[in-house]
N, C-alpha and C positions, 0 to 999 in steps of 0.2 A: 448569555452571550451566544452567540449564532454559532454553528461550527465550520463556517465560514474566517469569522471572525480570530477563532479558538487556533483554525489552523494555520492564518498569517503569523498570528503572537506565541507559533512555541516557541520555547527553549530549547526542549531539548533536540541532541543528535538526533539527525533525521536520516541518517547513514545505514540504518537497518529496512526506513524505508526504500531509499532509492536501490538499495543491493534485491533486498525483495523483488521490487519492480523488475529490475534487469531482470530476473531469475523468470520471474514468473512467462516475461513477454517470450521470453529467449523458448521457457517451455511451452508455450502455445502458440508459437511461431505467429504473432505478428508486434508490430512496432510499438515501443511505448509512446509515440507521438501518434498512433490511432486511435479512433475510437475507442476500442477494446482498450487500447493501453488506457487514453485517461480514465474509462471508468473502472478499471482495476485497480491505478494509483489514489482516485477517491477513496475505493474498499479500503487499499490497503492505511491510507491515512484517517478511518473511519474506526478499525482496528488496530490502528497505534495509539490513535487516542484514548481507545476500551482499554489499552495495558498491555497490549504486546509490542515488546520492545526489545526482540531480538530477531531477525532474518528468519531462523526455522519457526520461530511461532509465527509469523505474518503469513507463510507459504501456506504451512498448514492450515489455518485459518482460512488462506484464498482457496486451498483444494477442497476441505469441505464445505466451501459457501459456494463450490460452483458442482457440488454433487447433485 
């Protein structure tokens, strides 16, 4: 199954991601409707799907993949 595919048909609560997102954009000062944002909300739904499925692991996660 594609992760394309995988990430139309979750289940689950997707509320740690979008809070993530908020967070992340808010601290890198630009838009989640730019660039930057949708390939962060990729990252971030790249590592929800790896098994972080809570807001501080997703950040952490984005801050050391952007070291």
């Amino acid at each position: 199954m594609s992760k394309l595919n995988r990430a139309i048909s979750f289940e689950d609560d997707l509320s740690p991601v979008f809070e993530a997102l908020s967070l992340w954009c808010r601290e890198q000062k630009f838009g989640a409707d730019s660039l930057q944002g949708c390939a962060a909300a990729s990252r971030l739904l790249d590592f929800f799907e790896d098994g972080a499925i809570t807001t501080p692991a997703l950040l952490e996660l984005m801050r050391r993949d952007s070291i």
